[in-house]
C-alpha positions in Angstrom: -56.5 -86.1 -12.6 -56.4 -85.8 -16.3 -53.1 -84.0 -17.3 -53.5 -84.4 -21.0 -54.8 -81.1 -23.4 -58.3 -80.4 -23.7 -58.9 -80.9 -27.4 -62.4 -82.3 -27.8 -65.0 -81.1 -25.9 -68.4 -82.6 -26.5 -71.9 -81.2 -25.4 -74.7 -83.4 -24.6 -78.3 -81.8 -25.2 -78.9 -78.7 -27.1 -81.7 -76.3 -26.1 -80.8 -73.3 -24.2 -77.9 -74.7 -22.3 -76.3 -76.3 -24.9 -76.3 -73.5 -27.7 -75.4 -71.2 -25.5 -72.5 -73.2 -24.1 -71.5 -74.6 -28.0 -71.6 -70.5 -28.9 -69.4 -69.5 -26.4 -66.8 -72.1 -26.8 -66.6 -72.2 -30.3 -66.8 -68.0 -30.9 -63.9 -67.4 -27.9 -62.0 -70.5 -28.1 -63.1 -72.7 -30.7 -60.4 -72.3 -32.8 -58.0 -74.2 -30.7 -60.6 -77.0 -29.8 -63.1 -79.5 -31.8 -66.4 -79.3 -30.0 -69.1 -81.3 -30.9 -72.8 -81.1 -29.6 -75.5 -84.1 -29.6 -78.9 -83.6 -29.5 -81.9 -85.3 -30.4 -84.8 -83.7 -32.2 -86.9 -86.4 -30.9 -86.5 -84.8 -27.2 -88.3 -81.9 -26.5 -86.4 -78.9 -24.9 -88.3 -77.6 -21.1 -88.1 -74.1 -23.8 -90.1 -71.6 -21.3 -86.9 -69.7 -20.2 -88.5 -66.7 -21.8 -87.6 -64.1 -19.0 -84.2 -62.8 -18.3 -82.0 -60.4 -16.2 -79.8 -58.1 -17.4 -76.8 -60.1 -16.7 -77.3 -61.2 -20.1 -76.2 -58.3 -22.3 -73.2 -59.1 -20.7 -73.1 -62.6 -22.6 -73.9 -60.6 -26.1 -71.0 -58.5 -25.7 -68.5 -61.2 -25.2 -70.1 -62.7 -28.0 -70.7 -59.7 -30.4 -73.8 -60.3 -31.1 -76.4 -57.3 -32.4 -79.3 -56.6 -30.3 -81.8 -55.5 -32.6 -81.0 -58.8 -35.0 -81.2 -61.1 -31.7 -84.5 -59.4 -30.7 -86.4 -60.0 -34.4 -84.8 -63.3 -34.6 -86.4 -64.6 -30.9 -88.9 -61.9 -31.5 -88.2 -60.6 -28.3 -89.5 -57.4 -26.1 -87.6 -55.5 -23.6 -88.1 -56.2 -19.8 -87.4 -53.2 -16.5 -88.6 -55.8 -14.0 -91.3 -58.4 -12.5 -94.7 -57.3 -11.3 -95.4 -59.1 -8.0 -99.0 -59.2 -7.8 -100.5 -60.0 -4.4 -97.3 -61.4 -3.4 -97.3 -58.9 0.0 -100.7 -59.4 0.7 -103.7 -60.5 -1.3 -104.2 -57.1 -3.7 -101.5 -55.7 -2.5 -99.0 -55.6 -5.6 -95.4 -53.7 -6.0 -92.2 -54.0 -9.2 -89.1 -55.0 -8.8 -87.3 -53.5 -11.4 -83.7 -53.6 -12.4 -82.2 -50.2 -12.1 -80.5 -48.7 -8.8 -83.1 -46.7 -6.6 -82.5 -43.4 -5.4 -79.2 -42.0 -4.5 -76.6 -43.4 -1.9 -74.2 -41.9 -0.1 -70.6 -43.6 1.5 -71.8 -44.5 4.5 -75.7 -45.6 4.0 -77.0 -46.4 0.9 -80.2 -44.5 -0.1 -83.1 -46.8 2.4 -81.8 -44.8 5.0 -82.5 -41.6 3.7 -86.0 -43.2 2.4 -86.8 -45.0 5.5 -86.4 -41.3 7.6 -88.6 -39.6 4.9 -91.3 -42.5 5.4 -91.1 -41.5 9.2 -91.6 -38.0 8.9 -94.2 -38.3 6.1 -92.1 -37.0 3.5 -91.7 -39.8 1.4 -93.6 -41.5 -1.2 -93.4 -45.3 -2.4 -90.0 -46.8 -2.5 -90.3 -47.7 -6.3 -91.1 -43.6 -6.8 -87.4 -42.8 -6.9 -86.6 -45.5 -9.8 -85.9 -44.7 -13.3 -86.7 -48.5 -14.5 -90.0 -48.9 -12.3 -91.7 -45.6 -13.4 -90.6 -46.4 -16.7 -92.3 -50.0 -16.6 -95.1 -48.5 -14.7 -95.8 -46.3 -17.4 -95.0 -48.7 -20.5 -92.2 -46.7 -22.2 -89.1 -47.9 -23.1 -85.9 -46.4 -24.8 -81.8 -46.8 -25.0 -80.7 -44.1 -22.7 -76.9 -42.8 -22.9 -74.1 -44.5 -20.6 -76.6 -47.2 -20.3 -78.9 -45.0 -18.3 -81.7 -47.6 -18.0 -81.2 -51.1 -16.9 -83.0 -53.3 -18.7 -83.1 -57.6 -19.6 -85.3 -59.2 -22.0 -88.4 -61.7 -22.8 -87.4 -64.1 -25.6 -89.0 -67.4 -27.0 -86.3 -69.6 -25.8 -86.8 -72.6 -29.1 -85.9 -69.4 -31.2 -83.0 -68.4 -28.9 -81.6 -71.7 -29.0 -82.0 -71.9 -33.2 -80.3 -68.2 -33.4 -77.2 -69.9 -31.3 -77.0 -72.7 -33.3 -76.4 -71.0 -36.6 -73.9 -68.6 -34.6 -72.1 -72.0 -33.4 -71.8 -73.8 -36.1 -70.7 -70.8 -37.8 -67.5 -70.5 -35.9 -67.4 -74.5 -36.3 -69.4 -76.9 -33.7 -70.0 -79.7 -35.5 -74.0 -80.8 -34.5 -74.7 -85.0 -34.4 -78.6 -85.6 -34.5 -78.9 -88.9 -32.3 -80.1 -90.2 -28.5 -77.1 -91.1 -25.9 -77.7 -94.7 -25.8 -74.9 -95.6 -23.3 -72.3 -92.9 -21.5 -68.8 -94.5 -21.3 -66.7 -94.9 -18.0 -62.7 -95.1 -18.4 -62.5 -97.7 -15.6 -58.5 -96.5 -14.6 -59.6 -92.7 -14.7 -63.5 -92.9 -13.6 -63.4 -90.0 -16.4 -66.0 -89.8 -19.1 -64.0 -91.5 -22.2 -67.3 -91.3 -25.0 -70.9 -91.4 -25.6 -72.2 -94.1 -27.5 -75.5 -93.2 -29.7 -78.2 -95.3 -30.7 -77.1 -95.5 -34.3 -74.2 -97.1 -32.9 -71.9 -93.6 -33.5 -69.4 -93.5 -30.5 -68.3 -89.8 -29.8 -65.0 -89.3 -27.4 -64.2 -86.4 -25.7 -61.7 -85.0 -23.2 -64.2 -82.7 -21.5 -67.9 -83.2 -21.5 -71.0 -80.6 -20.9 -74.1 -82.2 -19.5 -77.1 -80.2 -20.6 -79.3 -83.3 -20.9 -82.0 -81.1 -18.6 -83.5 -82.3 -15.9 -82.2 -86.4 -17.2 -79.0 -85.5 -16.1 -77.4 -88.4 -17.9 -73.9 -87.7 -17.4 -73.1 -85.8 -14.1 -75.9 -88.1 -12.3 -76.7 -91.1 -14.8 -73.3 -92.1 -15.3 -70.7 -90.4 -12.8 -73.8 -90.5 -9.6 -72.6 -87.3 -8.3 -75.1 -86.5 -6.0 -78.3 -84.5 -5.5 -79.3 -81.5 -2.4 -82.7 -81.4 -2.3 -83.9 -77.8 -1.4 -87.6 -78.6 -1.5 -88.0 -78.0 2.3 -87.6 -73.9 1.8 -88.8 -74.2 -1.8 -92.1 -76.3 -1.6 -93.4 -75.6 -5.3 -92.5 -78.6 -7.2 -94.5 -78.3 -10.8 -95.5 -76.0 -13.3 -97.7 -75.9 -16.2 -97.1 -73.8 -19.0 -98.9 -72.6 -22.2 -98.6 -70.3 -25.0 -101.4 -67.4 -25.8 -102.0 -65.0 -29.0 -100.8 -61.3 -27.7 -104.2 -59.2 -27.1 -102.4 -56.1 -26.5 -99.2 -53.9 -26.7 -96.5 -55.7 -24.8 -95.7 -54.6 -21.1 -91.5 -53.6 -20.2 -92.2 -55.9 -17.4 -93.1 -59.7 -16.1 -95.6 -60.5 -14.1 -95.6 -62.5 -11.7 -99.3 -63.2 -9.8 -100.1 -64.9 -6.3 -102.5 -67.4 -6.1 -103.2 -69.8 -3.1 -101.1 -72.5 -4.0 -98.4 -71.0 -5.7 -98.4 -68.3 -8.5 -98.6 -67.3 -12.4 -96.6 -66.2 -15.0 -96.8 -63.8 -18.3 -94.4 -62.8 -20.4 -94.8 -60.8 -22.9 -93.1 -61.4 -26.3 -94.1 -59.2 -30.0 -96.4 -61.7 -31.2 -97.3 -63.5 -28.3 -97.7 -64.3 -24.4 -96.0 -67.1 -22.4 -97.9 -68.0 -19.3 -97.5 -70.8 -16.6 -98.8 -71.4 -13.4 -96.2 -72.8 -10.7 -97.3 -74.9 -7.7 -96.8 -77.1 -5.0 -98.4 -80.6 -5.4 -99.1 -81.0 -2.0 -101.9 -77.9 -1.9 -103.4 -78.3 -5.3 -104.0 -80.6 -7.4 -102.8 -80.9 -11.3 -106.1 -80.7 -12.7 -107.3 -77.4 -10.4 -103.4 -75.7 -11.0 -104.7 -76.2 -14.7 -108.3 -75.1 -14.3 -106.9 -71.8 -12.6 -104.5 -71.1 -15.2 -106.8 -71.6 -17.8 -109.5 -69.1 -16.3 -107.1 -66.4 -16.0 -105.6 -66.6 -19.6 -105.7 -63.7 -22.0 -106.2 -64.7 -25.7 -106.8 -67.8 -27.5 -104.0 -70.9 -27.1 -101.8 -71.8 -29.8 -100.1 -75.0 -27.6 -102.0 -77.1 -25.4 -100.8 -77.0 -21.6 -98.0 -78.7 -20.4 -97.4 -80.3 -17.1 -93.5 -80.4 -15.9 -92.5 -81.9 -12.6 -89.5 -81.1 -10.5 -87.4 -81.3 -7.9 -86.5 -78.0 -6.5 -82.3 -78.2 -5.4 -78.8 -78.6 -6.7 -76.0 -80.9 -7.8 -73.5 -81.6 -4.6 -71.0 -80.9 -7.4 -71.2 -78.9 -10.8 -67.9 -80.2 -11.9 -67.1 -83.9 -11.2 -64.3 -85.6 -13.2 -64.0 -84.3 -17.0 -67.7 -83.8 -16.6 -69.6 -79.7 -16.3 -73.2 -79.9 -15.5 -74.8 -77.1 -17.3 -78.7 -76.0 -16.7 -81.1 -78.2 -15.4 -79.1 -81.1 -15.5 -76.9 -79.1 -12.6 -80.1 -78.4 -10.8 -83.8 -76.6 -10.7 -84.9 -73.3 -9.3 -88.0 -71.7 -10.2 -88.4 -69.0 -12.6 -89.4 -66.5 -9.8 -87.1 -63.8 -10.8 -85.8 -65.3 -13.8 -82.6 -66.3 -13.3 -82.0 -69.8 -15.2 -80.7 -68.5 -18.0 -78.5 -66.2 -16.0 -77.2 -69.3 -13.4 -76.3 -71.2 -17.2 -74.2 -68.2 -18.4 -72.4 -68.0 -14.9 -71.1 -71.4 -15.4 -70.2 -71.2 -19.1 -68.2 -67.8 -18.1 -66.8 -69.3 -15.4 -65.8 -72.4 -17.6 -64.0 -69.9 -20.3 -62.3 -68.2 -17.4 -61.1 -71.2 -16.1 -60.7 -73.4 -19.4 -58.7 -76.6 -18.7 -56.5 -76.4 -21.8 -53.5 -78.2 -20.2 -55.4 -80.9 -18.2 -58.1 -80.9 -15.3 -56.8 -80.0 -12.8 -58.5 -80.6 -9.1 -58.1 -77.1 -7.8 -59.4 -75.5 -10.9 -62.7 -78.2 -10.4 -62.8 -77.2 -6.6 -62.7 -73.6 -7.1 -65.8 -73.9 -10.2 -67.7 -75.9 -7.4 -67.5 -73.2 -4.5 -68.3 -70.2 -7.2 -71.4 -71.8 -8.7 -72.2 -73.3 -4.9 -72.2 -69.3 -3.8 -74.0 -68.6 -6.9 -76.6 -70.9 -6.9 -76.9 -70.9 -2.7 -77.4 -67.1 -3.1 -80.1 -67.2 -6.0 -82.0 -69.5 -4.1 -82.1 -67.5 -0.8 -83.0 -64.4 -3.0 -86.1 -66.5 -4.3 -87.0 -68.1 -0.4 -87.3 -64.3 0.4 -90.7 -63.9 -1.3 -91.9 -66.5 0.3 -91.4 -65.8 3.6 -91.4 -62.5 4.0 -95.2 -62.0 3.3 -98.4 -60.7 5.0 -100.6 -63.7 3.3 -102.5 -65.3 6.0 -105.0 -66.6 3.9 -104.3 -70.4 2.6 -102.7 -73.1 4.0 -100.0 -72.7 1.6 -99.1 -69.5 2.6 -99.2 -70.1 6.3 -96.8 -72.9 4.9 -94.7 -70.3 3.9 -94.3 -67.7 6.0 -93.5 -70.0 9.1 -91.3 -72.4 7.2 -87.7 -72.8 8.4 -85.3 -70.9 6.5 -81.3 -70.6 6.0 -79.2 -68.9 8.4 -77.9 -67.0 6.1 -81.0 -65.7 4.8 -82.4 -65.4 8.3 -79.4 -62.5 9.2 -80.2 -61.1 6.2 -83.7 -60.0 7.0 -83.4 -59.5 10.5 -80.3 -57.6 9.7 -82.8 -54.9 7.1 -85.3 -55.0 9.7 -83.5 -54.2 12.5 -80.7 -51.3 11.0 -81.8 -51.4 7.3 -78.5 -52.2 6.2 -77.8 -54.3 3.4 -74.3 -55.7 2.3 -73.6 -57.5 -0.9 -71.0 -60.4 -0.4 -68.4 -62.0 -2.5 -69.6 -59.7 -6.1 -72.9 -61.5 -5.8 -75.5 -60.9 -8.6 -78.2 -59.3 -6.3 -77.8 -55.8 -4.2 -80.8 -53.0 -4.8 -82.9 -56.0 -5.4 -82.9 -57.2 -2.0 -84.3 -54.1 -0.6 -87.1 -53.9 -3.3 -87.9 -57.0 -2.5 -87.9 -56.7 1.3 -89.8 -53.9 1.4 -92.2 -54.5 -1.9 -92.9 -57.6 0.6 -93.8 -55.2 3.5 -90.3 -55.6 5.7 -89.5 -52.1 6.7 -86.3 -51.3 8.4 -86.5 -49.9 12.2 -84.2 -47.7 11.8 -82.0 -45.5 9.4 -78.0 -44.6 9.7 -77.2 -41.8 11.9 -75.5 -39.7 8.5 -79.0 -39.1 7.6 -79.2 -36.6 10.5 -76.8 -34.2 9.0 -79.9 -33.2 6.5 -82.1 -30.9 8.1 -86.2 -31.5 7.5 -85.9 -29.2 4.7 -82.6 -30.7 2.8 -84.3 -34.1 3.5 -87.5 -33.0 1.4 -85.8 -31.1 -1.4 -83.0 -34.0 -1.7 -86.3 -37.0 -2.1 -88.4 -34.5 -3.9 -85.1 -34.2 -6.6 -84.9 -37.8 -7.3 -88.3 -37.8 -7.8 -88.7 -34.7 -10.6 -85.3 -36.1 -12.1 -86.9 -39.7 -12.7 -90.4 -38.5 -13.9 -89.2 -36.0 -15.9 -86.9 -38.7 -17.8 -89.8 -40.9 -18.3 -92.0 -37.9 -19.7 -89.5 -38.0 -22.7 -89.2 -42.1 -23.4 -91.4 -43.4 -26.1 -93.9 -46.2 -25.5 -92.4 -49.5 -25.3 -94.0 -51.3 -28.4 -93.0 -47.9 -30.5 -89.8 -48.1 -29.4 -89.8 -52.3 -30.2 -91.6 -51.1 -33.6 -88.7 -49.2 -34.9 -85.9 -51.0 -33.4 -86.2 -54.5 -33.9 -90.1 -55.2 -35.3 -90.0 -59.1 -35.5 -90.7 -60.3 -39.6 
């Protein structure tokens, strides 16, 4: 292993992954290290990360940086959730929004008390007793005290990556405009030593960030690390995507719409609308993915479509060597509940937290591998769920679905809802009211509820649902609609 200090570190590829990673470093640490970042004008960035999760205010805070100036710079919108539409079944449609629903107790969190008021009649939709779904439901939007609302955001991701840059360079990454012509192998080490550019420019390093996309020309092209291909419980393997002039006031939410072969994005920025349709190859062809799209687009293009191909799974290691692959170059998932800019801030945290200063080290590269293995293992189980757990019956691709094979782990997990309507969150993972959204927005009900329940009587049941409910609808009565709110806050120039 390398003992020596961690002085240079370089960053190959810009675009989301890059900037992000170059703003970190160089804003927390950079004034101990040189950090350099290569990228080529002449590549095009993937650049429709334009969803989020609210993981990400989390990044700004590290970083300082002011919401309202990030949101006219990336001419952002706010974001309580994704519409699944005709995910469940075909017109059957439900949110999955952010916030925490209802009110749990020690013992059983608040299904239980939701799934015995179902029973009894009692109850009304799950999504009833959330502050962030009403909200979206209803199009308002506002900063609520002790962050009262939960809440993520759609950006355009080429103006995300820009706003980074100038913050990077501010606090002094150095950018080199070029194409990697040649990756350099220390043949005593097997380390990384430099990259060579076409000009000829040779840039050394100590530690090097691959966030060459989906090229991969470090952690694969030079150090052949290794691929797991996930495509058996994630069939989709392309999307198309294309920009659209905004017809109306931006919705608080994504949307997210079933088709037969796969499904449909929109999200909503100030001034305009990303959309994309994602498929699987093997139940649709290019040309109908794109004819489908097309008919259900709202507003005249400004880019032509775009066809991107992909292999759905991850690197067998993040960290090999001096080498940290960062975005797609450490692997795909699809944007189904927007989490690939979320899965890149993971590993740039994780990297500061576990910064190499004195020398790679193998324990601190094992210990990287198994988070961002849990991380990414987890993510992609929470994205499987959709797929199976459905009611569609009505294309071959769906049949697909719902009768695939899926992970053990997952497997438990469901039957596990089903069967008590328990749900425990393992090892801090990112998802934990989510799950049951999702389950039951996808039409798993649990069984069964926790005995606890039982200490309410009919009555105390109904006013104690029937209190969540008034509380939440009288705090959306007061919120101001979400493009007034954007309007005053952070109105894009």
């Amino acid at each position: 292993m390398n003992t020596n200090k961690v002085k240079k570190v370089v960053i190959a590829g810009g675009g989301t992954a890059g900037w992000m990673a170059a703003a970190a470093i160089s804003k927390l640490l950079g004034k101990n290290l040189d950090i350099t970042l290569v990228e080529s004008d002449d590549i095009a960035t993937i650049g429709v990360g334009e969803a989020t999760i609210p993981t990400l205010q989390y990044f700004h805070q590290l970083l300082n940086i002011n919401e309202a100036e990030f949101l006219k710079e990336t001419h952002g919108t706010f974001k309580l959730g994704i519409s699944f539409e005709g995910w469940r079944d075909v017109n059957q449609d439900y949110l999955h929004a952010f916030g925490l629903t209802g009110k749990d107790c020690w013992a059983a969190g608040f299904q239980h008390f939701w799934t015995k008021g179902r029973q009894q009649g009692i109850a009304s939709e799950f999504g009833d007793y959330c502050l962030e779904k009403v909200t979206a439901s209803n199009e308002k939007f506002a900063h609520l005290p002790n962050n009262g609302l939960n809440y993520a955001y759609h950006i355009d991701a080429t103006r995300y990556g820009q706003f980074l840059r100038k913050m990077s360079e501010k606090h002094g990454t150095k950018r080199i405009e070029g194409k990697i012509n040649q990756v350099n192998i220390d043949q005593n080490s097997g380390d990384i030593s430099s990259l060579t550019l076409e000009s000829g420019l040779v840039i050394e390093g100590d530690l090097f960030l691959d966030c060459t996309g989906q090229r991969a020309l470090l952690i694969e092209g030079a150090l052949h690390t290794g691929f797991e291909d996930w495509s058996h419980w994630l069939p989709c393997d392309s999307a198309i995507a294309v920009q659209t002039k905004s017809t109306e006031a931006a919705k608080p939410y994504t949307r997210s719409i079933a088709h037969d072969f796969g499904w449909q994005w929109r999200i909503p920025l100030q001034n305009r609308v990303g959309n994309g349709m994602v498929f699987c190859s093997k139940y649709v062809s290019d040309e109908k993915a794109l004819a489908v799209l097309e008919s259900n687009l709202v507003g005249e293009k400004i880019t032509e479509p775009r066809v991107i191909k992909y292999r759905t799974g991850t690197r067998r290691k993040h960290w090999n060597k001096n080498c940290i692959a960062i975005g797609l170059s450490s692997g795909f998932l699809e944007p189904l509940e927007s989490t690939s800019i979320h899965l890149i801030q993971q590993s740039i945290v994780r990297l500061l937290r576990m910064f190499p200063q004195d020398g790679i080290k193998q324990t601190d590269i094992d210990e990287f591998n198994l988070q961002t293995k849990f991380d990414t293992a987890t993510t992609r189980d929470f994205i499987i769920l959709h797929y199976s757990v459905t009611n569609r019956n009505d294309s071959e691709f769906w049949r697909h679905c719902r009768n695939m094979p899926i992970p053990e782990g997952l497997a438990h997990r469901i039957k596990l809802f089903k069967e008590t309507g328990r749900v425990f969150r393992k090892n801090n993972e990112l998802f934990d009211d989510s799950w049951m959204q999702v389950m039951i927005g996808q039409g798993l009900i649990p069984e069964s509820y926790h005995p606890i329940v039982d200490n309410m009587s009919d009555d105390e049941l109904q006013r104690f649902l029937d209190h969540i409910k008034t509380n939440v609808n009288n705090t959306v009565k007061q919120l101001p609609p979400h493009n007034a709110f954007i309007d005053r806050f952070c109105k894009a120039q």
